[in-house]
N, C-alpha and C positions, 0 to 999 in steps of 0.2 A: 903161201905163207899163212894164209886167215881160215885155210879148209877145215881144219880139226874143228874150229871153234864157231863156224859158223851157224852149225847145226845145234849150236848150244844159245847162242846169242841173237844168232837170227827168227823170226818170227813169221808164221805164215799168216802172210796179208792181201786184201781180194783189193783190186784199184778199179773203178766204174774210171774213166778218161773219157769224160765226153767234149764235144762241143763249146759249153758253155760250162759245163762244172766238173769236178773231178770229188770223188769220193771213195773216202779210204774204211778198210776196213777190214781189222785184227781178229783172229782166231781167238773167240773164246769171249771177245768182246762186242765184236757187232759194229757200226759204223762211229769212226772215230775222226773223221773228216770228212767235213763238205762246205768246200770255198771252189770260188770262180777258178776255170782252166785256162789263168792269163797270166802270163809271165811281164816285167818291165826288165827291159835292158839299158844300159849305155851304151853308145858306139864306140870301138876303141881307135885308136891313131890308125893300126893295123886291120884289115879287112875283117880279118879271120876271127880277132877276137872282139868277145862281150861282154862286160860288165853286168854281172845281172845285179840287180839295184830292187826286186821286190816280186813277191810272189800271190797270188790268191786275191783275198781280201783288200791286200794291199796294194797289190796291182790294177784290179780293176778301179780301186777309185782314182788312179791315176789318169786311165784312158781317155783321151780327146782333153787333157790338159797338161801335156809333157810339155816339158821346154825346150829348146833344138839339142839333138843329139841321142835324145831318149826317146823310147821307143815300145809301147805295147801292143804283146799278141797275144793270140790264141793259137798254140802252135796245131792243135786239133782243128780243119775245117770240114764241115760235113762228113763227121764220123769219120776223117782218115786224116793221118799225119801230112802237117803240111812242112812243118823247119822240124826235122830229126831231130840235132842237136838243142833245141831249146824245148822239147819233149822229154828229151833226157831227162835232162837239167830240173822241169817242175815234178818229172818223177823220184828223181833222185830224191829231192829235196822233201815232199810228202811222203818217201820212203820210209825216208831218217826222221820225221816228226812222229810217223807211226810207229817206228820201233824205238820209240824212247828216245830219241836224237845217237843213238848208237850206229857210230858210223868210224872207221870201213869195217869192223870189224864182222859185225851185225847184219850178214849176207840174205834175208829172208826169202823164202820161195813164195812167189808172188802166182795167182789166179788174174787174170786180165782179160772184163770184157769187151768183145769187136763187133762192129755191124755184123748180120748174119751175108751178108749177101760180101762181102769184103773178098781182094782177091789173093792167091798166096804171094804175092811180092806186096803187098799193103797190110797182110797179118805179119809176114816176119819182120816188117817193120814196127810191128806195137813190139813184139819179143826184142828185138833188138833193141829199142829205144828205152827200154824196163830191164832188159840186162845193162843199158850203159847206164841203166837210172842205179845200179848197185845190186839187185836179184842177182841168186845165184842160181835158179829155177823158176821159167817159166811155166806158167800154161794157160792156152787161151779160152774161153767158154762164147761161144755166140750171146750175145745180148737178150735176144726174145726167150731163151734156154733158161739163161739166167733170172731175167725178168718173172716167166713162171714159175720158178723156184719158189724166188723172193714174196709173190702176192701169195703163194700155196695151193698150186692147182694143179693136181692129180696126175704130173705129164708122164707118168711111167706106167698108167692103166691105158685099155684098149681104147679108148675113146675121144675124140676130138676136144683141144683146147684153145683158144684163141688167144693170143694176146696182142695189142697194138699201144708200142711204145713212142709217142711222139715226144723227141727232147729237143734239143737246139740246134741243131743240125742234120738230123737225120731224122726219119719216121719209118717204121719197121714193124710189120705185121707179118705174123706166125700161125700157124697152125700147129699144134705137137699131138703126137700120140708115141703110146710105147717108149717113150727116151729121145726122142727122137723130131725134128723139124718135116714135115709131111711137104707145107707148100709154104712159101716165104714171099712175101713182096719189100720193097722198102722203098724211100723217095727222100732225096736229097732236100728235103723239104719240111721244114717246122718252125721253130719258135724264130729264128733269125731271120728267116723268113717274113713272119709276121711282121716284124721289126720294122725289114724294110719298107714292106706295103706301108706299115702306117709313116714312114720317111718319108717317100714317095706322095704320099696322100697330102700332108703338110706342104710338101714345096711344090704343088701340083695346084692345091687348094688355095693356098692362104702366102703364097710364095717365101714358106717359113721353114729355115734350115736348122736342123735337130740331129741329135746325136745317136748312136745305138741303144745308148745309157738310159735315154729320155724317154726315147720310144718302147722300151721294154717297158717304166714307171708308167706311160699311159695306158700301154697294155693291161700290166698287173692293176692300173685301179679301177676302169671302167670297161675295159675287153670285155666281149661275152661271144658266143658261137648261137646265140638265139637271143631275141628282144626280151628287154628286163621286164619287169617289174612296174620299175617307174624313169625316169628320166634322170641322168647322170650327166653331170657334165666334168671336165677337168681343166686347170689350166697349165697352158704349154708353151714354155718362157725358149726362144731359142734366136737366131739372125735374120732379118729380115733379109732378103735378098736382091732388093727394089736398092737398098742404101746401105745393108751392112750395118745397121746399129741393131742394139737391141728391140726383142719384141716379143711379147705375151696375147697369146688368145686363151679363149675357152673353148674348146671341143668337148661334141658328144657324144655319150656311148652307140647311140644312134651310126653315125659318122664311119668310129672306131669298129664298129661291127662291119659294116659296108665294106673296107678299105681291107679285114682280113679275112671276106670269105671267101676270094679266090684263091688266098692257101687254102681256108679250111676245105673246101669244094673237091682239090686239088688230094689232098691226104686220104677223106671220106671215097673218092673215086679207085685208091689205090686200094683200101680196103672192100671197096664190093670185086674189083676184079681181084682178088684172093679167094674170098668167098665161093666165085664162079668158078677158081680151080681147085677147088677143096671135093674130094672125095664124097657124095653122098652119103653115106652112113657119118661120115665126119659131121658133113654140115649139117645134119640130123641134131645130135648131139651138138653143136653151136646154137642153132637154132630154138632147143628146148634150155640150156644154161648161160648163153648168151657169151658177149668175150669181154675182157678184163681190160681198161685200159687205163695205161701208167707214162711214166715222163714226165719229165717238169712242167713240156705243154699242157697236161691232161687238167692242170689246174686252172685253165680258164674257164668260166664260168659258162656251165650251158652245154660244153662239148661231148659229156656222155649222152645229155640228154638226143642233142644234134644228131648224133653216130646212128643212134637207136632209132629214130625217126626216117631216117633215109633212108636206111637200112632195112629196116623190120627184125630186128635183133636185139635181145635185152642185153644193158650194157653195163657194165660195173665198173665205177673209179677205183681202183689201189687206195688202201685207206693211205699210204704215203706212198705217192706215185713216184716221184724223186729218186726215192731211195730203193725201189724193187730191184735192179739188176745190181745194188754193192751188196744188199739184203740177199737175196740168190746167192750171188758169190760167196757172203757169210757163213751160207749152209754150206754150200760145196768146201768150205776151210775145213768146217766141224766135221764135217764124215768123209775126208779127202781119200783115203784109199778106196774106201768103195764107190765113189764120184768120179773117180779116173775117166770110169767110159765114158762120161758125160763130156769131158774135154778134149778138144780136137788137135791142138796143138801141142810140142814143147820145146824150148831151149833152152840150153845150160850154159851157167857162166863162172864165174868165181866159185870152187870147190871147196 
């Protein structure tokens, strides 16, 4: 019914679905959403059905304080679908906000980046879950592909490029040359991670029960991947677990640093064995321009420095790390027929 018109109405738009955040972003315009990848539900009488009750922004400030019957996810866990249908659902919905709330008519061909290492029954489900989100064309781009894109690094010349994207669920480092992924590693291991360490740390330490919310806020104020400057402390209000009431301490970045560097240890280890399978003359060239690293992780404080240090590798932050692999995808919107090759996948849906 809607085929004629969709090529008219619909809009080519690039979707980053990660972890912890989703970002959208329109041909011609560049990143036009970026809210949390968390959906709220209601239960319904019926198994099968859900009330969705709130999206993004909105949903995440609901988490760890629903009332019985409501229910927030992240239907993304560690870079792969985990509830199909509520994947749909927050794609459909950041669809339709990207194309002007133009819905059903407004079928757009969507670019969707995946972990690199992902398998073919875990990529046709991002296609299928972005055709039931309303596309009427998919296609997939690996993440670190797109990630080089997006910071501007040379991946279509003969020479070694690196990139290491840690976001909230997954960490994925790259090597590219020629167009091309050379040597790949990834580790189901990042920002959530960290999260928990510092969860863990609290009711390990201080027998103080803390939310995922909480523990990202102590991260972002006092985290670092190497000793500051000067001495930070923060306070961290959550349940005691001795009696169940309320209870506040002070932690310090000291503390906070200890408790997340057996992630950081853990990510840095996955990138030297990359390194070690990277082609000489590659790692030539790594080694004289150093590798680029992006993800919402990337913004703790201290961590290019960290990389570079264990390493022996010059290390470069994304001037906005967050945003490299929707930014990537943006370019592949703007020059899409001649970026074909660069995508691996496709699926079609409403015509």
């Amino acid at each position: 019914m809607f085929g004629p018109f969709s090529g008219i109405f619909g809009k080519d738009i690039g979707v980053d679905l990660g972890t912890s955040n989703i970002v959208v972003c329109v041909k011609g315009k560049g990143v036009t959403i970026n809210e949390p990848s968390v959906i709220a539900f209601r239960k319904a009488s019926r198994r099968s059905n859900k009330e969705i009750i709130a999206y993004g922004i909105e949903a995440r400030a609901m988490d760890g304080k629903t009332p019985i019957g409501v229910e927030t996810v992240q239907p993304v866990q560690s870079g792969v679908i985990g509830d199909f249908e509520m994947t749909g659902a927050i794609i459909r919905h950041f669809l339709s906000l990207a194309n002007d709330g133009i819905r059903p008519m407004g079928h757009p061909r969507v670019i969707i980046g995946t972990p690199v290492d992902v398998t073919e029954v875990e990529r046709k489900a991002f296609i299928d879950a972005t055709l039931d989100g309303g596309a009427r064309e998919v296609f997939v781009v690996e993440e670190p592909i797109a990630a080089a894109i997006g910071v501007g690094l040379p991946i279509d010349e003969p020479r070694g490029n690196m990139i290491v994207d840690i976001g909230g669920g997954t960490s994925e480092v790259a090597v590219l040359s020629l167009g091309g992924v050379v040597v790949s590693n990834s580790l189901r291991v990042a920002g959530d991670e960290m999260d928990a360490a510092l969860i863990n740390m609290l009711r390990q330490n201080y027998t103080l029960s803390i939310g995922a919310a909480t523990a990202g806020e102590l991260k972002n104020a006092i985290g670092s991947a190497l000793p500051m400057n000067s001495e930070k402390e923060f306070e961290v209000r959550g349940r005691n677990l001795k009696d169940g009431l309320p209870k506040g301490i002070r932690i310090s970045n000291t503390e906070v640093r200890e408790a997340l560097n057996p992630v950081l240890t853990r990510v840095i280890e996955m990138v030297r064995e990359t390194l070690e399978r990277t082609p000489p003359e590659l790692a030539r060239d790594i080694a004289d321009q150093g590798l680029v690293l992006c993800g919402g992780s990337a913004l703790l404080e201290g961590l290019g420095k960290r990389i570079s240090q264990d390493l022996s590798v010059p290390v470069l932050t994304a001037e906005r790390p967050l945003f490299a692999v929707a930014e990537g995808i943006g370019k592949l919107l703007d020059r899409f027929d001649y970026m074909k090759k660069t995508l691996v996948s496709v699926g079609h849906g409403v015509r």
